[in-house]
N, C-alpha and C positions, 0 to 999 in steps of 0.2 A: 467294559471295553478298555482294554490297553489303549495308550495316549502316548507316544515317542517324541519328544520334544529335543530340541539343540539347548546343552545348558552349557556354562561356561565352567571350564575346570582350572584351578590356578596351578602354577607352575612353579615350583621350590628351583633355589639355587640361582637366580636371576637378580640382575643389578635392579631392576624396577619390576613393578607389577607384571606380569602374563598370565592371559588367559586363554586357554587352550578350546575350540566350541568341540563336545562331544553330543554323541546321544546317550539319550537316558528316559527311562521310563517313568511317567509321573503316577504316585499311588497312592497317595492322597494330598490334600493344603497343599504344605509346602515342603514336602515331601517323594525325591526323586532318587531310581537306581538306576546309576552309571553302566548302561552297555559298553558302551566303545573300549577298545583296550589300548594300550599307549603305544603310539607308532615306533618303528625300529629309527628311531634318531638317535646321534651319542649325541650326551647329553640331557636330554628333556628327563626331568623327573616329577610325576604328578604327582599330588598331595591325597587323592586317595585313587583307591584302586576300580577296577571294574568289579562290580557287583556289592560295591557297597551302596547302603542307604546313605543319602546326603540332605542338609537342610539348604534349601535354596533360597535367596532374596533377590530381590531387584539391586541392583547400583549402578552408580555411574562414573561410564567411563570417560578420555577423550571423544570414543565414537560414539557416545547415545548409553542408553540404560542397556543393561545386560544381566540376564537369570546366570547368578553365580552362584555356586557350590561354599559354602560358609562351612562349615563343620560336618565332622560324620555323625548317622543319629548311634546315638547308643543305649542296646539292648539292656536292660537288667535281667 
């Protein structure tokens, strides 16, 4: 059974941290693919795309702990 959870995407090009909440679909551990595609803002540029696999962790932010996007996983 698919599982669509809110994960946090970070955001390139920013004086400090952002994080962007998307959906994404979790498919295994800790292991999630980014649905959402990046809204029509100038400006905003995410650090990975829709449809990629991503590894996700907990961390914390100002507001509380947050499932962040860490790296993309890579195929061999």
């Amino acid at each position: 059974m698919t599982r669509i959870v809110q994960i946090y995407m970070p955001l390139l090009g920013e004086n400090v941290d952002v994080w962007r909440p998307v959906q994404a679909e979790h498919l295994y551990d800790n292991i999630y693919r980014i649905l959402d595609k990046p809204p029509d803002l100038d400006g905003e540029s995410w650090e990975f795309a829709p449809g990629d696999e991503v590894v996700c962790e907990v961390i914390e932010v100002a507001d509380g702990p947050i499932l962040a996007a860490i790296r993309k996983v890579e195929r061999i």
